[in-house]
TORKEMAR-355410 format. One record per residue: residue in one letter; x, y, z of N, C-alpha, C in turn. Coordinates in steps of 0.1 Angstrom, whole numbers, plus 2048, in hexadecimal, padded with zeros to 3 digits. Each point is the difference from the previous one (the first is absolute). Example, Ala and Ser with C-alpha at 12.3 -4.5 7.8 and 13.67 -1.06 7.14 Angstrom:
BEGIN
NODE doti n.X n.Y n.Z ca.X ca.Y ca.Z c.X c.Y c.Z
NODE A 884 7C7 84E 7F7 80C 800 809 80C 800
NODE S 7FC 80B 7F9 809 80B 800 7F8 80B 808
This chain:
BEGIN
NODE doti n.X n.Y n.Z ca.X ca.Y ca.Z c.X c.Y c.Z
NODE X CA0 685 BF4 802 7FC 80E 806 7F2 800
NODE X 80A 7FF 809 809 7EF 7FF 7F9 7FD 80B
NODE X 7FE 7F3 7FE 7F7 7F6 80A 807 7FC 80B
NODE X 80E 806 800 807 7FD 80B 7F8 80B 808
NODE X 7FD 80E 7FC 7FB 80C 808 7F1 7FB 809
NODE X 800 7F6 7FB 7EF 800 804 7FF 7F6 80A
NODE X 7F6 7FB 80B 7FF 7F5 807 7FB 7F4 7FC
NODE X 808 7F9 7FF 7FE 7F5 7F7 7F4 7F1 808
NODE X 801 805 80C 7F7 7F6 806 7F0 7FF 7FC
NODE X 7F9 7F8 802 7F3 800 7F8 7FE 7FD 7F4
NODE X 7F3 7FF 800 7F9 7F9 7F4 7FC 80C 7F4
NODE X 80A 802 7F2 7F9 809 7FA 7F6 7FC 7F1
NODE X 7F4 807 801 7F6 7F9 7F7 800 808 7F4
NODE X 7FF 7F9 7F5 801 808 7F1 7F5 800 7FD
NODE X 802 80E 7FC 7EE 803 7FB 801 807 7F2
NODE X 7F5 7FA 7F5 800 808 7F2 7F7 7FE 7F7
NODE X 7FE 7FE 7F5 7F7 7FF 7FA 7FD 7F0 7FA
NODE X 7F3 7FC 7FC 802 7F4 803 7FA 7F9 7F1
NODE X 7EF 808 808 7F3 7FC 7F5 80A 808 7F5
NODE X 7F6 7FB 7F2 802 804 7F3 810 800 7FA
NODE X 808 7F6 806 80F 801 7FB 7FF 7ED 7FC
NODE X 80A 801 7F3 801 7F2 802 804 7F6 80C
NODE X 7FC 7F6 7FF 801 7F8 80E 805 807 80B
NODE X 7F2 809 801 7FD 808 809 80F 808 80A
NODE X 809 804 7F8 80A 806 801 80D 7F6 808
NODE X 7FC 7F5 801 807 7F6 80D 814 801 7FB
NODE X 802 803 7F1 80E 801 7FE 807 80A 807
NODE X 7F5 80C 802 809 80C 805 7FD 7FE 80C
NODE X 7F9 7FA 809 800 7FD 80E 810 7F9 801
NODE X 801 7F4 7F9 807 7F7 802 80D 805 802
NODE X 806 808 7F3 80B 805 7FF 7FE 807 80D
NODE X 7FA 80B 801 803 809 80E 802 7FA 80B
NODE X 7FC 7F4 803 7FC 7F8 80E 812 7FA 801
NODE X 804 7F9 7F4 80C 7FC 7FD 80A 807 804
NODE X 801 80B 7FA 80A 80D 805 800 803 808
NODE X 7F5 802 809 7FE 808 80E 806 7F4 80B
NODE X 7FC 7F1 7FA 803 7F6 80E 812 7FF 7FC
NODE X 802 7FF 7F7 811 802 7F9 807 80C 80B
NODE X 7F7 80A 803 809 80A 807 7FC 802 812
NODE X 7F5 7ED 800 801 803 80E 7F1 7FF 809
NODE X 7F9 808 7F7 7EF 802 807 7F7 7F5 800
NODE X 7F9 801 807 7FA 7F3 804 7F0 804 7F6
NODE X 800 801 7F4 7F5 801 7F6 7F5 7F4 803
NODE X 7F3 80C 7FD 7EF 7F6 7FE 7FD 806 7F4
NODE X 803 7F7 7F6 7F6 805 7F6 7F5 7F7 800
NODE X 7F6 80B 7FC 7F3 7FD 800 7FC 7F6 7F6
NODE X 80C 803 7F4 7FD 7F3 7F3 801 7F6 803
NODE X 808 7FB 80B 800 7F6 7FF 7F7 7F6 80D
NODE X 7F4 80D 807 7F5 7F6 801 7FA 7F5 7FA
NODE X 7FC 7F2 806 7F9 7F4 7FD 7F6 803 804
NODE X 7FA 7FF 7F1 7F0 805 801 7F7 7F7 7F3
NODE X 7F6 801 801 7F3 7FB 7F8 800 803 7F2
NODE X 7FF 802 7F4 801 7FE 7F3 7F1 808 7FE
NODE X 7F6 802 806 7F7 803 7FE 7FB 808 80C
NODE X 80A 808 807 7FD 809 80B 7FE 812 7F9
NODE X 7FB 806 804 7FD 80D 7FA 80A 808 80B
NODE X 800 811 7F6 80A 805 802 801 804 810
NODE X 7F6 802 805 7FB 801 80F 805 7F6 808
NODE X 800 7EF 7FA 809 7F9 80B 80D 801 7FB
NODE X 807 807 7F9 811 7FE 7FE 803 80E 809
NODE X 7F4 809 805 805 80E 805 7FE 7FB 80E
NODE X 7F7 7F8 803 7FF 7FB 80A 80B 7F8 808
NODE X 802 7F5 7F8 811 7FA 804 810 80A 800
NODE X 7FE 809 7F7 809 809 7FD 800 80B 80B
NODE X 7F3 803 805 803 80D 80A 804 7F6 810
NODE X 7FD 7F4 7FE 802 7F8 80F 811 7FC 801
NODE X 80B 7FF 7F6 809 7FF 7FF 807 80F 803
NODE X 7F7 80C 7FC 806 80B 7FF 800 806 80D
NODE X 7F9 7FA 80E 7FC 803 806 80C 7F8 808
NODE X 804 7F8 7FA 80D 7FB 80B 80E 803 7FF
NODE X 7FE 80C 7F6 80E 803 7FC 802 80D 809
NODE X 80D 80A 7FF 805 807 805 802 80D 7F8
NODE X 801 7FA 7EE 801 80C 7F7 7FC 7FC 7F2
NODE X 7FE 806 7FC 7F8 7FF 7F4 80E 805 7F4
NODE X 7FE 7FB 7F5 809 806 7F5 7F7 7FB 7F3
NODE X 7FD 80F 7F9 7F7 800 7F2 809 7FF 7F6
NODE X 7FC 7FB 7F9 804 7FE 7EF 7FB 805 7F8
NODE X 801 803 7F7 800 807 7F1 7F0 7FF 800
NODE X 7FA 809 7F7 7F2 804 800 7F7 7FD 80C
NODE X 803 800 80E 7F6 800 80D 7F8 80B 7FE
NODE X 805 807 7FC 7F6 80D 7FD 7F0 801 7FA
NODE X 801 7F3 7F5 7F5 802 7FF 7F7 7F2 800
NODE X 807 7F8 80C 7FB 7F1 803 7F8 802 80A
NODE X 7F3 7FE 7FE 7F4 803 809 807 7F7 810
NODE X 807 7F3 801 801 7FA 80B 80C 806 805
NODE X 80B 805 7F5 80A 803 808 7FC 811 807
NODE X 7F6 806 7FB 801 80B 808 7F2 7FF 80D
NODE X 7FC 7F6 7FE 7F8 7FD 812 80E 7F9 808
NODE X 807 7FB 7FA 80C 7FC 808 806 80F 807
NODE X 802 803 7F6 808 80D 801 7FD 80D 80D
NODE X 7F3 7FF 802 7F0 806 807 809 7FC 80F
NODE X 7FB 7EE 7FB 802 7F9 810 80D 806 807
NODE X 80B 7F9 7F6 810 805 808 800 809 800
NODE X 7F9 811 7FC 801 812 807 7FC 7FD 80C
NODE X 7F1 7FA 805 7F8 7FF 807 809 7FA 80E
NODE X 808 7F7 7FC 806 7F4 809 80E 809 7FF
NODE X 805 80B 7FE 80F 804 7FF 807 7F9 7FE
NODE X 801 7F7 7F7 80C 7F4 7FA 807 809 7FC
NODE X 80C 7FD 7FD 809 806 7F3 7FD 7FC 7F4
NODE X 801 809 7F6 7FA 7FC 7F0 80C 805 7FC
NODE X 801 7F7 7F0 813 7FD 7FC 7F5 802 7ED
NODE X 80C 803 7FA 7FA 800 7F1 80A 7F8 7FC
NODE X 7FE 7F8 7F5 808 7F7 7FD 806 7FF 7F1
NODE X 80A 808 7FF 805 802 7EE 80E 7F9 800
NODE X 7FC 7F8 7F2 811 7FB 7F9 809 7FA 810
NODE X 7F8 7F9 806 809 7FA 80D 801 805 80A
NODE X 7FF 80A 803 803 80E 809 7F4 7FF 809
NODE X 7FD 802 80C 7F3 809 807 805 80D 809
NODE X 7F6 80D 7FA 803 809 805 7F2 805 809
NODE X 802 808 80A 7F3 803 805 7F5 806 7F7
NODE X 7F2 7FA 803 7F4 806 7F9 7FA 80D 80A
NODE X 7FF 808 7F3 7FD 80E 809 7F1 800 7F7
NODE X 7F4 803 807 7F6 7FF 7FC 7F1 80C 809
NODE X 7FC 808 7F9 7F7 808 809 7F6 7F6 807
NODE X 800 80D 80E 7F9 7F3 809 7F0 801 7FD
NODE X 7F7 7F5 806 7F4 801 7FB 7FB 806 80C
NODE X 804 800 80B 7F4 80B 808 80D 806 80E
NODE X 7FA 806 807 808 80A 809 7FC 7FF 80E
């Protein structure tokens, strides 16, 4: 999907995997955040919260879901699948009807995902 097709207004927040990656995955936030403001979107990544050096994983989900909460769409990256934070993110934005975007090789195409309740 070309980002021309999509509404560009708003705040879109990247969500992925974080814990257990080197420097806690912040290169592939970076790149994606790069690309995406390069073609226009007004990006929050979460990496690049200003936070405490000795905060647990609970306050970075904490600062991360309050940012996610001011956005308008969400766009996952590569292994969200099995990032405990990105898929309470994931919960929230079904719950809140955001639009959810996957994010490969530059590109975001819609996330199609079963719903969690009816």
């Amino acid at each position: 999907m070309a980002l021309k097709d999509l509404e560009l207004d708003g705040r879109w927040y990247l969500a992925g995997p974080m814990s257990g990656y080197p420097d806690f995955n912040r290169p592939t936030f970076r790149e994606a955040a790069v690309r995406l403001r390069a073609q226009g979107l007004a990006v929050v990544n979460p990496a690049e919260i200003p936070g405490d050096e000795d905060w647990e994983w609970d306050d970075w989900m904490r600062a991360a879901l309050h940012c996610l909460l001011g956005c308008h769409a969400v766009v996952f990256l590569s292994g969200w699948e099995s990032s405990r934070g990105a898929q309470l993110e994931r919960a929230i934005a079904e719950a809140l009807e955001m639009p959810m975007f996957e994010y490969r090789n530059g590109e975001i195409t819609p996330l199609v995902v079963q719903a969690t309740h009816r």
